[in-house]
C-alpha positions as CSV (number, residue, x, y, z in Angstrom):
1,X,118.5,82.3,101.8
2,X,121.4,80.5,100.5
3,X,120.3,77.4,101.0
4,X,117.0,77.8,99.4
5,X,119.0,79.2,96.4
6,X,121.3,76.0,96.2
7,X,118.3,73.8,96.0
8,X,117.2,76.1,93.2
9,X,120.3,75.7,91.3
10,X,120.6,72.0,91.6
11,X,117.2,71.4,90.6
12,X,117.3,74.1,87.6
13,X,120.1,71.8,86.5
14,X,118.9,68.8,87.1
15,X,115.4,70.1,85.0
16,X,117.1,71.8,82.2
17,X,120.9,70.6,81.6
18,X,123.0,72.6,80.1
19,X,121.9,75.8,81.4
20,X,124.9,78.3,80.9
21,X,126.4,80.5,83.9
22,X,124.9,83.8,82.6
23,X,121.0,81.7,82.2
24,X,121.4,80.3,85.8
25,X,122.6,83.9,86.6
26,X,118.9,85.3,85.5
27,X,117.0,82.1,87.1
28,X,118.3,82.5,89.9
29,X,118.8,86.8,90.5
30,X,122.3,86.6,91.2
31,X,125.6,87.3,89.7
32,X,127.7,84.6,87.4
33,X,130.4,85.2,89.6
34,X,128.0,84.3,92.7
35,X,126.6,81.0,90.3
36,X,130.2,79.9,90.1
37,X,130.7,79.9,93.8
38,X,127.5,78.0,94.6
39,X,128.5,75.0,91.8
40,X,131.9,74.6,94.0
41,X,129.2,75.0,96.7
42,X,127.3,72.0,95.6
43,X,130.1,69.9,94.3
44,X,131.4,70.4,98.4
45,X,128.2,69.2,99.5
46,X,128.3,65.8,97.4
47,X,126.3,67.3,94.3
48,X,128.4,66.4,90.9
49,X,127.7,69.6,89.4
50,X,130.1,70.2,86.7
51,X,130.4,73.0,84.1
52,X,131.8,72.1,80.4
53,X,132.4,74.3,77.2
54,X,131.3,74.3,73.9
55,X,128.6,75.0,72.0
56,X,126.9,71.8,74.0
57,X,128.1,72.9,77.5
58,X,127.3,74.8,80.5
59,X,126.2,73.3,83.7
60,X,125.2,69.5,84.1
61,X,125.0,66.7,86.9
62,X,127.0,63.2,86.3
63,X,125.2,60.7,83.7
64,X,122.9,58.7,86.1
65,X,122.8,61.3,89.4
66,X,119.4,62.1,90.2
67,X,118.8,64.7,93.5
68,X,116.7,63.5,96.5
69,X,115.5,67.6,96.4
70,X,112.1,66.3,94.8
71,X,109.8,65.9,97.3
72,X,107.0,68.9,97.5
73,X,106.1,70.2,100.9
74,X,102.5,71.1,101.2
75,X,102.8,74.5,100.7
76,X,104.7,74.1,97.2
77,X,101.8,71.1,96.3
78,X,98.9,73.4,97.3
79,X,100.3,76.7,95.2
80,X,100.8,73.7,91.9
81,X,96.6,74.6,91.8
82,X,97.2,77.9,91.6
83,X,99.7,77.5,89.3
84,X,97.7,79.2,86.1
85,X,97.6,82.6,88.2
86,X,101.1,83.9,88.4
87,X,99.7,87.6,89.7
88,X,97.6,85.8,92.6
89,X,100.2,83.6,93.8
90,X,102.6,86.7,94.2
91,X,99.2,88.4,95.9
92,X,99.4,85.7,97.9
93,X,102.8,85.7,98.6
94,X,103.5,82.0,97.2
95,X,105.2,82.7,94.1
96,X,108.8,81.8,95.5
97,X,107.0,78.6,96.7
98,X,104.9,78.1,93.6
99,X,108.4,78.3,91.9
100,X,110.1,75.4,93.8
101,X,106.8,73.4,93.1
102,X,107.5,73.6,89.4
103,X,111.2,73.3,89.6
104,X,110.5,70.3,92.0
105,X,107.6,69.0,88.9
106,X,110.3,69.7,86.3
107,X,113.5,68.2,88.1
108,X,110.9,64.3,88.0
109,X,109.8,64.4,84.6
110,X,110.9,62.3,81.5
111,X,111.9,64.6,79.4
112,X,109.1,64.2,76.6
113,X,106.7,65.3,79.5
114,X,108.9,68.4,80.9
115,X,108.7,69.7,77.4
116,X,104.8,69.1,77.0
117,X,104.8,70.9,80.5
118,X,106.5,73.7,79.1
119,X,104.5,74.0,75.8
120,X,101.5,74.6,77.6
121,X,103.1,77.0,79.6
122,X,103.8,79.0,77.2
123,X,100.0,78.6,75.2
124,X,97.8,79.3,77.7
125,X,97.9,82.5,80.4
126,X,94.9,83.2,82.6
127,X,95.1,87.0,83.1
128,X,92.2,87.7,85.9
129,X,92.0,91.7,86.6
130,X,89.3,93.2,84.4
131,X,90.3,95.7,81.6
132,X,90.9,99.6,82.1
133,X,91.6,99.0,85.8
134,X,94.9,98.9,87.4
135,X,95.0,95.9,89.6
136,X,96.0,96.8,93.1
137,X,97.4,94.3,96.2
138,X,95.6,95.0,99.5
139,X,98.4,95.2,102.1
140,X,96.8,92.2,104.0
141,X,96.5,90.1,101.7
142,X,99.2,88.0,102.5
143,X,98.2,88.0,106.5
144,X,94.4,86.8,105.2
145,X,95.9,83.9,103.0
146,X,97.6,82.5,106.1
147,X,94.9,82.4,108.2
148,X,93.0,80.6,105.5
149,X,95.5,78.1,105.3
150,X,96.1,77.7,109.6
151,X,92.1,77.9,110.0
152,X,92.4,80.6,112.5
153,X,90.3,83.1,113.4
154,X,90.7,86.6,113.2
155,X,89.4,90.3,114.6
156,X,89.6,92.5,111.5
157,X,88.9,96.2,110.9
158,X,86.6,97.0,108.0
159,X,86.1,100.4,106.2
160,X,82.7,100.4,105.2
161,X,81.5,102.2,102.6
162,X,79.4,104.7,103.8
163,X,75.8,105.9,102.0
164,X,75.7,108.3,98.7
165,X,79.0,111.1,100.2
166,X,79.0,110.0,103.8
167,X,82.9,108.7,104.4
168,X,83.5,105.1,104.9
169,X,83.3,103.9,109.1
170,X,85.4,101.3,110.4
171,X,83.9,98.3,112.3
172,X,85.3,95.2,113.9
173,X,84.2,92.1,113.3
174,X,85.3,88.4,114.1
175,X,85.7,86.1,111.8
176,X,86.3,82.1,110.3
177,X,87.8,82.8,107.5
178,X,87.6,79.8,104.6
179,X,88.3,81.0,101.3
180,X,89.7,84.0,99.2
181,X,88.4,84.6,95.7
182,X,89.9,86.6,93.0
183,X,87.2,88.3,91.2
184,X,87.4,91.1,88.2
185,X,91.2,91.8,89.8
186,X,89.4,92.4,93.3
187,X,90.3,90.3,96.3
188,X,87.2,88.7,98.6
189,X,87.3,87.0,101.9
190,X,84.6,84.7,102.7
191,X,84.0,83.3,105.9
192,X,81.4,83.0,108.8
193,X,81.0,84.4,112.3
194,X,82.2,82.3,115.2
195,X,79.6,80.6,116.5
196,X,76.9,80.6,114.0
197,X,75.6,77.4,112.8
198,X,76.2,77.0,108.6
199,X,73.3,76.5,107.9
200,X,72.2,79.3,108.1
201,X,72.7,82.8,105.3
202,X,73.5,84.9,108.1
203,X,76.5,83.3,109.0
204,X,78.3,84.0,105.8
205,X,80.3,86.9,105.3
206,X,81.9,88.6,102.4
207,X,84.4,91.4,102.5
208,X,86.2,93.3,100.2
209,X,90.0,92.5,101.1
210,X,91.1,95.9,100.2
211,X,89.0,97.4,102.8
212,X,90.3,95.2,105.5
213,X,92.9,98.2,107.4
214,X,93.7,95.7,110.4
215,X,94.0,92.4,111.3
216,X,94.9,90.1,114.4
217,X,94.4,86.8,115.7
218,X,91.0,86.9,117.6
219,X,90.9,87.3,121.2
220,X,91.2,83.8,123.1
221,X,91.2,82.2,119.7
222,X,94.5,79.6,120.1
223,X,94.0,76.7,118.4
224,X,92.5,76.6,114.5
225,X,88.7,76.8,114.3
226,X,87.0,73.6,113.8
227,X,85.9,73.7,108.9
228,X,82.6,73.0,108.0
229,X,83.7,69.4,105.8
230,X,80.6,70.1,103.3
231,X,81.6,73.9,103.0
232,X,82.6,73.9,99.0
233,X,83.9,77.5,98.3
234,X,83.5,77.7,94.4
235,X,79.5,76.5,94.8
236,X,79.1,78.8,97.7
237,X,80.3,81.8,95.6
238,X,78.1,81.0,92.2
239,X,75.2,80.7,94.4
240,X,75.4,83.9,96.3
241,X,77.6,86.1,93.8
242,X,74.0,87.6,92.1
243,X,72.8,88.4,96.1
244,X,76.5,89.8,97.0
245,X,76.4,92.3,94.0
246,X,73.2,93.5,94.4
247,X,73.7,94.1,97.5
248,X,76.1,96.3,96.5
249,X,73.4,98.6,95.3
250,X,71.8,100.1,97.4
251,X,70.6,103.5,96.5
252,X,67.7,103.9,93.1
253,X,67.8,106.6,91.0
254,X,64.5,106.9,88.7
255,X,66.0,108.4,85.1
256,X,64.3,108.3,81.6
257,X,66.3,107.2,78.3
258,X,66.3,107.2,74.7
259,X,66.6,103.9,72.5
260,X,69.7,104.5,72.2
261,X,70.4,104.9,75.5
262,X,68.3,102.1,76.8
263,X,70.9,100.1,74.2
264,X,74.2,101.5,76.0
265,X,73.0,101.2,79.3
266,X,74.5,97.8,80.4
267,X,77.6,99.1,79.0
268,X,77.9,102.0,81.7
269,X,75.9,100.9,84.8
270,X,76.2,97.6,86.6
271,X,74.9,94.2,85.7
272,X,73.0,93.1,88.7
273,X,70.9,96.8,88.4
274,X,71.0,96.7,84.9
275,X,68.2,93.2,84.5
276,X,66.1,95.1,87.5
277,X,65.9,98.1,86.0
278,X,64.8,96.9,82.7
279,X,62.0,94.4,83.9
280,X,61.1,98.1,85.6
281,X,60.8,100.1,82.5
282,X,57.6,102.0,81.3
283,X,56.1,101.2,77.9
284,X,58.1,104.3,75.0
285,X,56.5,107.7,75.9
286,X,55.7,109.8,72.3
287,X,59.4,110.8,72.1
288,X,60.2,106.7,72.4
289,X,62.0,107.5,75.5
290,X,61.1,104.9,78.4
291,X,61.5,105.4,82.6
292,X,62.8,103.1,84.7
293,X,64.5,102.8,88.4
294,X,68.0,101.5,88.2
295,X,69.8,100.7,91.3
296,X,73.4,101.7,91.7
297,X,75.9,101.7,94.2
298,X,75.8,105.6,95.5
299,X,74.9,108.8,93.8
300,X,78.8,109.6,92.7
301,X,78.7,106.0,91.2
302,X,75.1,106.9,89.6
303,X,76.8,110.5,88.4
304,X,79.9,108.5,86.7
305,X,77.7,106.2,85.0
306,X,75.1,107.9,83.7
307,X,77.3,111.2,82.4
308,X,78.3,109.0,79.9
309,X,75.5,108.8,78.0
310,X,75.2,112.7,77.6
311,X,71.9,113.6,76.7
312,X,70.1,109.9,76.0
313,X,69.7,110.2,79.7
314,X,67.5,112.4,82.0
315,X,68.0,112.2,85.5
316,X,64.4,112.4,87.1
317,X,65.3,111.3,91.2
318,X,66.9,112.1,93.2
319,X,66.4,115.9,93.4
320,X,69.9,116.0,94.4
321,X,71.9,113.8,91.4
322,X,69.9,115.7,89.5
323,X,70.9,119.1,90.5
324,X,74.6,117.8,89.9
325,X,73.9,116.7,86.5
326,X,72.3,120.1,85.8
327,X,75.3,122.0,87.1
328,X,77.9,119.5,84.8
329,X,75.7,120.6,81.6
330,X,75.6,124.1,82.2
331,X,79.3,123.9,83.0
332,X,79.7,121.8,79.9
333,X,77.9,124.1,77.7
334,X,79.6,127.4,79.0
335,X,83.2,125.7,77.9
336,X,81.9,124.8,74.6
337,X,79.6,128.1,74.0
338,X,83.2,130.3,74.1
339,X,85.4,130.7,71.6
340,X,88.6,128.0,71.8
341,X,91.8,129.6,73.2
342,X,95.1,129.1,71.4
343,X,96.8,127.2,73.5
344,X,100.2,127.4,71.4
């Protein structure tokens, strides 16, 4: 730990002379009494780092003395790509090595380039999770990224989602895994099942990596499975993102709408249903209301979605959602039909 922090220090120096004891001190997540101890640290190991005062001083290496702390190990060159997603990499559990990478980057730059570096740093974020949703970090994420990087299978537990309000079942399944993709602020693994040839769809799995709940190394499965060279992750998911998501849907619920809620319906339901449901719709009845079968993901999805557009919507199928949504009007109605309590 020490060590590592050292390196940090020399090249944090090296990068940005003139860094102060307190600045080194928040870099670094130490003390300034700790930062003055590592300097005597360094200067004992045959680094000539010395501190000066003044409104030009703080911390500095001799005129001419360059570190040999440069190179990048794979791990910190591969995070550099990954580099614009600061929430992924600590997902990942590379941001410490992602950090080195940079300080590494920094510490063998002419200056005029370190400071373009860190101007477009500081223009351009990529912030991935979609709005209204707080972005969680499935506990095995960081156990899934390093069998992506080692090639080596694994046995994993998934929860399945069960069907409409059946609970979720667990299954175990083996599995190559080759990529991760960040997606809306949800985490995917794609890989294939041992054994299957590529070419075919059937070998390609998706899962959802928050609903992985255990993971091992496969049974038997010692050395790193042999990659598919023509396997190209990003084209893989583009092609089968549309199948993945309707897939997703897999319950259809017939309702009728209003213009206006024909309008706000691809603001409430999902995409992939949304185009289906549409080339589905009947011609305006008299009232100008049309019909159409939308897929969705399960009837509590459907009842979330389709709430929302109050009474633009009817629910015609399934008898059951549309019990529900009769019981939430008549529940709705009741709380507005009485008279407001003072709640003060």
């Amino acid at each position: 730990m020490r060590a590592a922090r050292l390196i940090r220090m020399a090249l944090l120096v090296q990068s940005s002379p003139g860094l102060t004891a307190a600045a080194l001190a928040r870099e670094l997540g130490v003390s300034e009494r700790t930062v003055i101890r590592d300097a005597r640290a360094l200067q004992e190991a045959g680094v000539p780092v010395r501190s000066e005062r003044g409104r030009t001083g703080g911390y500095h290496l001799a005129p001419g003395y360059r570190t040999r702390l440069t190179t990048l190990r794979p791990t910190e060159a591969e995070t550099l790509y990954l580099s614009g997603l600061p929430t992924a990499l600590r997902d990942l559990g590379l941001s410490d090595a992602a950090d080195m990478a940079r300080l590494k980057l920094a510490a063998t730059l002419l200056p005029s380039l370190r400071a373009a570096a860190e101007s477009s740093a500081r223009r351009f974020h990529l912030d991935a999770p979609a709005w209204f949703r707080e972005p969680s970090v499935p506990e095995l994420l960081p156990e899934l990224a390093r069998a992506v990087w080692g090639d080596r299978t694994v046995e994993l537990a998934y929860a399945r989602p069960g069907r409409d309000d059946a609970p979720p079942r667990t299954v175990t399944r083996l599995l190559e895994p080759y990529g991760l993709v960040l997606k809306a602020g949800v985490w995917y693994v794609v890989g294939r099942v041992p054994g299957e040839r590529t070419d075919r769809d059937t070998a390609w799995r998706t899962y959802r990596a928050d609903r992985v709940t255990a993971l091992s190394p496969a049974p038997g499965a010692g050395d790193a499975f042999v990659r598919d060279p023509s396997f190209d992750l990003a084209a893989h998911w583009r092609a089968h993102a549309a199948g993945f998501a309707r897939a997703l849907l897999r319950t259809t619920v017939t309702v009728r709408l209003t213009g206006r809620g024909l309008r706000a319906l691809p603001a409430v339901a999902d995409p992939a249903g949304v185009g289906e449901a549409l080339a589905s719709a009947t011609a305006p009845d008299a009232t100008g209301r049309v019909t159409l079968d939308l897929p969705v993901e399960s009837l509590d999805v459907a009842f979330g979605q389709l709430t929302g557009l109050g009474a633009d919507v009817e629910v015609l199928a399934p008898e059951a959602l549309r019990a529900r949504v009769r019981e939430h009007a008549r529940a709705l109605a009741a709380l507005y039909d009485a008279e407001p309590q003072d709640q003060r």
